[in-house]
Backbone as a ProteinNet text record, in pm:
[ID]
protein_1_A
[PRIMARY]
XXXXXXXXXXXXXXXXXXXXXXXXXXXXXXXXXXXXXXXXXXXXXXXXXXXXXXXXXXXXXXXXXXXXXXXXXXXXXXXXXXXXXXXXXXXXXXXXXXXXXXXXXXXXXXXXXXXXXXXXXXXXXXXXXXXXXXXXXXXXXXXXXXXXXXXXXXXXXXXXXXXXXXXXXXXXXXXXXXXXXXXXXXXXXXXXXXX
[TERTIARY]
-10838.2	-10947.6	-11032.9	-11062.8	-11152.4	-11120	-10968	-10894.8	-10886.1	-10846.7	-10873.8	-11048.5	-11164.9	-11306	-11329.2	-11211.1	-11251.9	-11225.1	-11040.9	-10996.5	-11046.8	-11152.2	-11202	-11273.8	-11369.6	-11510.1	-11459.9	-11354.1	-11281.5	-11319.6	-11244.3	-11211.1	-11378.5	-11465.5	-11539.3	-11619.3	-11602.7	-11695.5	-11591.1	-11471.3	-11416.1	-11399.2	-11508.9	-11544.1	-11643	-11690.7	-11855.6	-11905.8	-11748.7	-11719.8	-11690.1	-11605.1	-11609.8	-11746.7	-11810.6	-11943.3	-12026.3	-12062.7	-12134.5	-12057.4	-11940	-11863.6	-11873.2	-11809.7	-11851.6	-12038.1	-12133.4	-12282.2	-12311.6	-12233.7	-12265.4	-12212	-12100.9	-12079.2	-12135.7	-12144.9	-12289.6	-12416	-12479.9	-12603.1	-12626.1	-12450.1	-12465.7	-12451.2	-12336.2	-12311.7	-12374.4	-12481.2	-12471.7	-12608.2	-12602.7	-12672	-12771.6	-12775.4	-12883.8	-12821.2	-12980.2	-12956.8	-12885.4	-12846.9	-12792.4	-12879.5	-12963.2	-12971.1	-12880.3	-12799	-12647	-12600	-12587.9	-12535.8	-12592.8	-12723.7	-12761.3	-12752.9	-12770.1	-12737.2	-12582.5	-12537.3	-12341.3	-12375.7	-12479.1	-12436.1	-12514.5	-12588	-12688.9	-12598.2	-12536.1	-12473.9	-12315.9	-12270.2	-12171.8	-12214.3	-12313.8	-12300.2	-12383.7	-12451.6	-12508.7	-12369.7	-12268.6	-12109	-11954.7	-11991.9	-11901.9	-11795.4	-11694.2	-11568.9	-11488	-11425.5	-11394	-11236.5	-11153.1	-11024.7	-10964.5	-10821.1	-10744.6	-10640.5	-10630.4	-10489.4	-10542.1	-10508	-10572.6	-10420.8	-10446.2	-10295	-10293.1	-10224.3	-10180.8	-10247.5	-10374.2	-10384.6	-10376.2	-10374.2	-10363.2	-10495.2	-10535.5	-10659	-10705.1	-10549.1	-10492.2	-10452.2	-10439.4	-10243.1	-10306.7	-10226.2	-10238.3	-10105.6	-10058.2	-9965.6	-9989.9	-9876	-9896.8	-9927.4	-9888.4	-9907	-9769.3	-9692.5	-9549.5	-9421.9	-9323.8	-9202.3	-9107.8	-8999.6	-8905.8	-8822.5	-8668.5	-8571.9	-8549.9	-8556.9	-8549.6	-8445.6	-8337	-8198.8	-8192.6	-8288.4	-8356.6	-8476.8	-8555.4	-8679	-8744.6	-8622.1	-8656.4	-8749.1	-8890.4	-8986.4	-8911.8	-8905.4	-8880.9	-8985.9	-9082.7	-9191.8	-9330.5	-9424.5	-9556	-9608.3	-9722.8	-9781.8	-9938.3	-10004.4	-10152	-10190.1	-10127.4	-10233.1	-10357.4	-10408.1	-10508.6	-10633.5	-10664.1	-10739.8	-10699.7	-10594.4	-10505.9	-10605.2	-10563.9	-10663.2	-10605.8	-10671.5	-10649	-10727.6	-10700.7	-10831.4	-10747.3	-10809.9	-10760.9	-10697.6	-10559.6	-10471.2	-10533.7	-10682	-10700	-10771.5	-10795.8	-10874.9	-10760.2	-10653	-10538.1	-10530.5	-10522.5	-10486.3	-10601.7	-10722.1	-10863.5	-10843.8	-10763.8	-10802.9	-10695.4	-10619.4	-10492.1	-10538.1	-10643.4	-10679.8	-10792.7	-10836.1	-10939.8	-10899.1	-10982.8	-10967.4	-10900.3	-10932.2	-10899.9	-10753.5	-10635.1	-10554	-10460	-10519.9	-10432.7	-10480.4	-10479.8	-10452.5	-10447.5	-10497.1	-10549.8	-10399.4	-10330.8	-10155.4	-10217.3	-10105.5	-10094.6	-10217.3	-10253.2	-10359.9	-10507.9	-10491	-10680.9	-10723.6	-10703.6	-10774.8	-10718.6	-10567.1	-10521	-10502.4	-10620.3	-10618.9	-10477.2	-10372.9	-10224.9	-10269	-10303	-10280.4	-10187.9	-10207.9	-10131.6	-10071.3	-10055.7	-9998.7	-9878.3	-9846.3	-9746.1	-9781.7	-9881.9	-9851.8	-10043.6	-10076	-10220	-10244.1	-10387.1	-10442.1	-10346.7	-10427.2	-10347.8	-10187.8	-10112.2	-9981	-9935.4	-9996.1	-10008.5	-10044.7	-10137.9	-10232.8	-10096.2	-10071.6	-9932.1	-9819.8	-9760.8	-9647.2	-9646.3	-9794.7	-9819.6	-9811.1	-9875.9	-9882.6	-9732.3	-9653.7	-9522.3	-9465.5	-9449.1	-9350.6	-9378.3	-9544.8	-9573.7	-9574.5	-9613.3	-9629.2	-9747.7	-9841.9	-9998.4	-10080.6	-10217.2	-10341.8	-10355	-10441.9	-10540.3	-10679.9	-10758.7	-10883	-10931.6	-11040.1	-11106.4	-11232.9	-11307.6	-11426.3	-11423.4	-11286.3	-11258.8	-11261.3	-11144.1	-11085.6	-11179.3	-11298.1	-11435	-11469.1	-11512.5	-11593.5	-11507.1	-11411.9	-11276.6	-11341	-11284.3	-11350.4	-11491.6	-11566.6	-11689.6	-11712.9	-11623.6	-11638.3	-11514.5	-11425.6	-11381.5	-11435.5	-11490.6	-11559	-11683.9	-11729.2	-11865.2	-11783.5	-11681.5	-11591.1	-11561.7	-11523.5	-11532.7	-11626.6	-11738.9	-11881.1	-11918.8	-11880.6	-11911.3	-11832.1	-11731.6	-11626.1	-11650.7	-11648.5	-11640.4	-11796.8	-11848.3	-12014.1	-12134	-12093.8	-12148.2	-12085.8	-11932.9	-11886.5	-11837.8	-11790.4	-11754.4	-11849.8	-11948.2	-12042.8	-12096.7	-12111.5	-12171.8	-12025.1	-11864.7	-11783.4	-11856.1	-11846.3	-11883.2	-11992.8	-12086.8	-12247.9	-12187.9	-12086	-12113.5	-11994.7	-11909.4	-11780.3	-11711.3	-11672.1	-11596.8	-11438.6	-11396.7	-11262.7	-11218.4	-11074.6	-11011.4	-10905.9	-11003.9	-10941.7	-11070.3	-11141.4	-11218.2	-11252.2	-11103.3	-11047.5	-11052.1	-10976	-10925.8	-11117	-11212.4	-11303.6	-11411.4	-11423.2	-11475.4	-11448.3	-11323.8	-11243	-11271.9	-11314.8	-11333.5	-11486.3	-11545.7	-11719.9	-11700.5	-11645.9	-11630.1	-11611.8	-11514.8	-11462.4	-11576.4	-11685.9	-11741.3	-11846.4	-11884.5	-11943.3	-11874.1	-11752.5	-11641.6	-11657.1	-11645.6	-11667.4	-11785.4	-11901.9	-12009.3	-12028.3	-11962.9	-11998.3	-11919.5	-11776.3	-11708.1	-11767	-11876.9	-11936.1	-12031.3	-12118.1	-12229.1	-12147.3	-12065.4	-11983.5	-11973.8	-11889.1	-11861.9	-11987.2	-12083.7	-12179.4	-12246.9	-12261.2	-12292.7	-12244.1	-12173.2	-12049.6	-12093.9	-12143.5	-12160.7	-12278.7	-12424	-12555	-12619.1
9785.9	9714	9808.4	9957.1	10037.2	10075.6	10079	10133.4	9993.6	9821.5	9724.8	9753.8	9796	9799.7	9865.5	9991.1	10062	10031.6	9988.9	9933.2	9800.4	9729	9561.4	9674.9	9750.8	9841.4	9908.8	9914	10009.5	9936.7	9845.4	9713.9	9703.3	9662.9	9604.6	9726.2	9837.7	9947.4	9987.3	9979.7	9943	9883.2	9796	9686.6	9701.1	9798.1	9821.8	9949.6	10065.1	10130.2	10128.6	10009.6	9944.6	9913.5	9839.2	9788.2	9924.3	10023.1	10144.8	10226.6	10224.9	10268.6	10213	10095.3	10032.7	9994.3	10006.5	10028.9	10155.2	10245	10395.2	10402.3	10366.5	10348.3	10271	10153.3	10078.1	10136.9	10211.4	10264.5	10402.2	10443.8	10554.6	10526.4	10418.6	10382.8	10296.9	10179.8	10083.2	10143.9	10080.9	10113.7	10009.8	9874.4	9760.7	9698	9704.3	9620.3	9494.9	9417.7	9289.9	9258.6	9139.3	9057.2	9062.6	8979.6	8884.1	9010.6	9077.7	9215.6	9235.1	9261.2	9268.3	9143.4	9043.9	8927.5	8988	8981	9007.3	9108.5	9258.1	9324.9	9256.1	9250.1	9192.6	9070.2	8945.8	8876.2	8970.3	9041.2	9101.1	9169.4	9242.8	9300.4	9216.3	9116.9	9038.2	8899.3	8980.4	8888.2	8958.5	9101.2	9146.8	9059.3	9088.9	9028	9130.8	9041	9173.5	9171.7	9108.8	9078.4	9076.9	9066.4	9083.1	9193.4	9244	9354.4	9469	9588.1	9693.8	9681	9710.3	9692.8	9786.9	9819.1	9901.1	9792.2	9804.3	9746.5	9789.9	9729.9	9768.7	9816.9	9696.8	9728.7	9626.4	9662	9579.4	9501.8	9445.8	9376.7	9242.5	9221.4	9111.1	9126.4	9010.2	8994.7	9079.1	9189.7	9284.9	9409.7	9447.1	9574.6	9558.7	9504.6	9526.5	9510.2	9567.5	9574.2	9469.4	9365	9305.1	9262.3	9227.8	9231	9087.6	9037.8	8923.1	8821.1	8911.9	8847.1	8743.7	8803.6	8739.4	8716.4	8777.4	8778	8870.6	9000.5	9091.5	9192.5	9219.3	9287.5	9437.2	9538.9	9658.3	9751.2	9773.2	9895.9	9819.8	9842.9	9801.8	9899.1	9903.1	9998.3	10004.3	10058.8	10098.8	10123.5	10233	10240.1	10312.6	10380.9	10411.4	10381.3	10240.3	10206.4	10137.2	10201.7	10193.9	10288.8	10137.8	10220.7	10120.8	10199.2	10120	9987.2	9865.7	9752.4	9605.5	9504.6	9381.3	9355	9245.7	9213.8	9100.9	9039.6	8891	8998.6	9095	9193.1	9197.8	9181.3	9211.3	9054.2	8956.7	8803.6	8753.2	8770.5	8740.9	8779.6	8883.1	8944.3	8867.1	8840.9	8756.6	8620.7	8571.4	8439.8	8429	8539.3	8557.6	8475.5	8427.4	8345.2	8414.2	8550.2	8611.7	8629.4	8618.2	8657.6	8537.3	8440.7	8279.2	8214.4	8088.7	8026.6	7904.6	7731.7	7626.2	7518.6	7437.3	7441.2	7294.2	7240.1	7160.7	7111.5	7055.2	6882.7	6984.1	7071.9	7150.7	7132.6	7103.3	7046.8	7101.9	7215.6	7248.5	7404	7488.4	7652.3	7693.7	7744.3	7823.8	7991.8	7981	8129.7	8241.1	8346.6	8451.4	8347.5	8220.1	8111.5	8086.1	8071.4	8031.8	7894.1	7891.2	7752.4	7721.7	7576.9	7589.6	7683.2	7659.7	7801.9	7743	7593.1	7571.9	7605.4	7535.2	7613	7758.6	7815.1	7937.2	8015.2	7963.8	8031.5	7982.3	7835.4	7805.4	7906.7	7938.2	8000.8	8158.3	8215.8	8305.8	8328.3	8214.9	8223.5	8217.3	8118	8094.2	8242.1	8311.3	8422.1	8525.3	8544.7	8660.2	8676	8507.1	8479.9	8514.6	8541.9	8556.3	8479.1	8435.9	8340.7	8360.4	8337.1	8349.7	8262.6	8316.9	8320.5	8243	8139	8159.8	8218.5	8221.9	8318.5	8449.1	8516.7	8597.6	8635.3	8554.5	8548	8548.1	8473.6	8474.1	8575.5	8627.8	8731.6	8850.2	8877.2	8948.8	8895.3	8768.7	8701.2	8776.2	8763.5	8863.8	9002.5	9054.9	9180.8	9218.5	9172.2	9204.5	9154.8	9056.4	9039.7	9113.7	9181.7	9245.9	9398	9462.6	9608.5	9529	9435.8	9431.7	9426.6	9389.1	9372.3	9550.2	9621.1	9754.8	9846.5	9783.7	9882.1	9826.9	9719.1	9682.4	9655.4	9584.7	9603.7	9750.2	9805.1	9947.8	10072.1	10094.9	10198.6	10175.7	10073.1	10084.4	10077.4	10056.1	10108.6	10203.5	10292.6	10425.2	10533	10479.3	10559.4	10545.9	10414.9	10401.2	10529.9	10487.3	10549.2	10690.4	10701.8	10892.9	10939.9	10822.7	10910.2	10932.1	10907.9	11001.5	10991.8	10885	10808.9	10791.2	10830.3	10845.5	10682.2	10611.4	10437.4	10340.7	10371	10309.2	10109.1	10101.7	9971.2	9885.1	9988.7	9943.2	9938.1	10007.5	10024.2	9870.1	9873.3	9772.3	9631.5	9647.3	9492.5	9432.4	9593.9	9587.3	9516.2	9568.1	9564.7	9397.3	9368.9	9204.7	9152.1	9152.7	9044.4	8993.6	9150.3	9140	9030.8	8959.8	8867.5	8748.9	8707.3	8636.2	8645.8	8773.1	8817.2	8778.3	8818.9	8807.6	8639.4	8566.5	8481.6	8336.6	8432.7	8396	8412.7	8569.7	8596.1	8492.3	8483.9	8338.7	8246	8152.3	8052.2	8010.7	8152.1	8210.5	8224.6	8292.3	8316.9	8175.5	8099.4	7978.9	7873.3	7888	7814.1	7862.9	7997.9	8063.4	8045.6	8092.6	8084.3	7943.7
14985.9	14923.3	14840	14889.6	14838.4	14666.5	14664.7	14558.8	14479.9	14484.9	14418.6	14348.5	14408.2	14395.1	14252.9	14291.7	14173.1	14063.9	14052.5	13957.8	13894.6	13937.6	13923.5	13854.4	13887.9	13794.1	13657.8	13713.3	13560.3	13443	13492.7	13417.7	13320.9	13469	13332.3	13253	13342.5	13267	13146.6	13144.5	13039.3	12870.3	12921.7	12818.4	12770.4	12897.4	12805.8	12705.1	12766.9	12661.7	12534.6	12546.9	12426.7	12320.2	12402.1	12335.9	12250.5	12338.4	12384.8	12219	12233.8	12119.6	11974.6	11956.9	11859.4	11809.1	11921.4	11866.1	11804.5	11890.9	11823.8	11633	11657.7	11472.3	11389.5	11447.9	11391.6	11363.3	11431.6	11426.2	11343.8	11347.2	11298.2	11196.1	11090.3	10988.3	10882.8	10962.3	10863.8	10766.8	10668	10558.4	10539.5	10552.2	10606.4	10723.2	10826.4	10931.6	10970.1	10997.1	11042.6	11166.6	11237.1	11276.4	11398.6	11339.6	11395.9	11489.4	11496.6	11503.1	11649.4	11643.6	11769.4	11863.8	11835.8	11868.6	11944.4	11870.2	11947.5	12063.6	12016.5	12146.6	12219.6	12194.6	12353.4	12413.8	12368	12442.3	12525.9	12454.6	12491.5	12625.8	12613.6	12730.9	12876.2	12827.6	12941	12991	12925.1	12915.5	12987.5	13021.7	13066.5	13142.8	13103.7	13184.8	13307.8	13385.5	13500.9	13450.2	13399.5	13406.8	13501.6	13474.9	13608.7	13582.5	13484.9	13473.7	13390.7	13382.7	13224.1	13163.6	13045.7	12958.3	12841.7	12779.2	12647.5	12538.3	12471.3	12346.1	12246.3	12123.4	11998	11945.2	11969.4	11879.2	11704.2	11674.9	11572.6	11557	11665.3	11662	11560.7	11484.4	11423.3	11276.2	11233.3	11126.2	11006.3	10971.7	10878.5	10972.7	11087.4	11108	11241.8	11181.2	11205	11145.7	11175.1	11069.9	11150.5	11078.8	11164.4	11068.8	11135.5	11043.8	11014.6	10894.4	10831.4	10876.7	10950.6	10970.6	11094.8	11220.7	11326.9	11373.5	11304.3	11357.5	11419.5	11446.6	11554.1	11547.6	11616.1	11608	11631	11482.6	11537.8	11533.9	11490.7	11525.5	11487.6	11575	11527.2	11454.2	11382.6	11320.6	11368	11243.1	11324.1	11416.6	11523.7	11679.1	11684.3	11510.7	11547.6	11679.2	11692.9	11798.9	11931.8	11923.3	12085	12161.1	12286.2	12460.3	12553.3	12655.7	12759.5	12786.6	12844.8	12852.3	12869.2	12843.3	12868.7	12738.4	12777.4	12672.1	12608.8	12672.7	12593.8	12478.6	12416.4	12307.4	12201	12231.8	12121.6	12085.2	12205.9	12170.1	12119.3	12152.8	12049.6	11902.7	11909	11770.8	11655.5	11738.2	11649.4	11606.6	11675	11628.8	11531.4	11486.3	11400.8	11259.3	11225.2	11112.8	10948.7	10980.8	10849.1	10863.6	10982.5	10945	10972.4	10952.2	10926.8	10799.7	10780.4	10744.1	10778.1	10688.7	10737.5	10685.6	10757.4	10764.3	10601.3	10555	10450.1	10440.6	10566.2	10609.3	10595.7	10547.7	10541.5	10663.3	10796.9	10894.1	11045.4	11033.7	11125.6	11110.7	11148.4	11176.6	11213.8	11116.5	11213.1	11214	11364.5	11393.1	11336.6	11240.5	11162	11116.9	11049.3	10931.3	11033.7	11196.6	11243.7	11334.4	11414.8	11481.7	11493.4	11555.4	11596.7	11709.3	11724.8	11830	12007.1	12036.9	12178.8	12189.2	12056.3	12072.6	12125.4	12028.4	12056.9	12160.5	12211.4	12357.1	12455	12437.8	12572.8	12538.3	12413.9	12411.3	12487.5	12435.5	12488.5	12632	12698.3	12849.5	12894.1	12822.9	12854	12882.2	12742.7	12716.1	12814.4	12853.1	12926.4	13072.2	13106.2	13240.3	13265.2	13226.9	13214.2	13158.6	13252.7	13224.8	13084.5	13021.7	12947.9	12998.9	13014.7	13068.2	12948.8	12927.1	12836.9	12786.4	12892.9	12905.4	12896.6	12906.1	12851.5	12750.8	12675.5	12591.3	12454.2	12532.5	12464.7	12416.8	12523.2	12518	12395.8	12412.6	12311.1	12181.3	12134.5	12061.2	11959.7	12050.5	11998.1	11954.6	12044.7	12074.1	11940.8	11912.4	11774.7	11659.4	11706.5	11510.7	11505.2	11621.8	11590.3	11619.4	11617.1	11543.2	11454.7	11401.6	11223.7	11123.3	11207.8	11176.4	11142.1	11255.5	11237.2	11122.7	11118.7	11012.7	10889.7	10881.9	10744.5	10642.5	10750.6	10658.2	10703	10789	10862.1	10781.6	10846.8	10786.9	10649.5	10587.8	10423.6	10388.2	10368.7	10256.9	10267.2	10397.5	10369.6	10332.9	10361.4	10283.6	10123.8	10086.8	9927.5	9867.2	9933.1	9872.6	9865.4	10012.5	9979.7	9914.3	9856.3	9792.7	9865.2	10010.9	10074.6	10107.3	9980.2	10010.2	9888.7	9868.8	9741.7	9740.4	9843	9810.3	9804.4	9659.2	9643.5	9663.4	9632.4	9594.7	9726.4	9857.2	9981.2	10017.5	9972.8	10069.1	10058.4	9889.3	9844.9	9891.5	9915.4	9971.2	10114.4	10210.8	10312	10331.5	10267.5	10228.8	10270	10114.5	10022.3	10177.1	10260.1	10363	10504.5	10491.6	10594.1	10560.9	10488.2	10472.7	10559.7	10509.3	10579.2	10763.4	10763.4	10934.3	11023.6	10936.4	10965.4	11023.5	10908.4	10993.9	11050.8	11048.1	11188.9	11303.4	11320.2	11419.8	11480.9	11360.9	11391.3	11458	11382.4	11466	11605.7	11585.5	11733	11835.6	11824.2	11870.9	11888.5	11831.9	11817.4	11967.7	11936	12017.7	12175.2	12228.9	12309.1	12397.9	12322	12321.1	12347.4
[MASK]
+++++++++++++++++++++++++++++++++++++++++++++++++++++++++++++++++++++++++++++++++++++++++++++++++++++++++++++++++++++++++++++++++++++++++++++++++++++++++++++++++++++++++++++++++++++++++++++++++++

């Protein structure tokens, strides 16, 4: 039991590393305040989740940061692990449902997750393939906690790359800037939905 205690604490002190991490680049980066922003951490951390498993995440995972062969379908190498860690797998499956990396199917009226199926589809196939819950209060909380690290990278850290020059992909940085508007307020939504 003593050794379950610790691992349940990991878990959520885990998550709060997370938080603790992504505020620090925020605070260190952004160039105008956001509001909304604090809003996310403060619910985030009065939101901690305990999970039930730690897992290998991406960080990334989402459509376009893997290679597969056209002939079957077959996933052969992921890419980006820059922000690989240890932590809960609903942080990789939150992040896949983010609105920026789908698409709304013919009828304007049905969200396909990465442009492949709706979200419940998806959440069952998932549970199917893995044999694992998905929580939704979790799943929530993930939810947040990635659009407010996109909140941090893209309207925090791209514009103080911009101001200081410090990137010979002006183009990639600007674009990043442009989307966080988009993010921002998926976040609201979201947050919305929560509060």
């Amino acid at each position: 039991m003593h050794g379950f205690a610790i691992f349940f604490q990991f878990r959520i002190v885990r998550a709060g590393w997370q938080i603790n991490w992504w505020e620090r680049v925020w605070n260190e980066d952004y160039v105008s305040d956001v509001p909304l922003v604090h809003v996310a951490i403060n619910w985030l951390r009065k939101n901690l989740p305990a999970g039930d498993r730690l897992s290998i995440v991406h960080g990334d995972f989402r459509n376009g940061n893997f290679l597969f062969r056209e002939a079957d379908g077959e996933i052969t190498a992921w890419l980006d692990w820059e922000l690989a860690h240890i932590g809960d797998r609903h942080e990789d499956l939150a992040y896949l449902l983010q609105h920026s990396y789908g698409h709304y199917a013919e009828d304007g009226k049905t969200y396909l997750v990465c442009g492949l199926t709706d979200r419940a589809d998806f959440l069952k196939r998932y549970e199917e393939a893995t044999g694992l819950p998905v929580d939704p209060a979790t799943l929530k909380f993930y939810e947040v906690l990635n659009l407010f690290k996109c909140a941090a990278i893209t309207r925090g850290t791209s514009p103080r790359i911009m101001i200081g020059g410090k990137c010979h992909q002006d183009t990639v940085i600007a674009y990043a800037h442009a989307i966080s508007y988009l993010l921002m307020e998926e976040l609201r939504l979201v947050l919305e939905e929560v509060i």
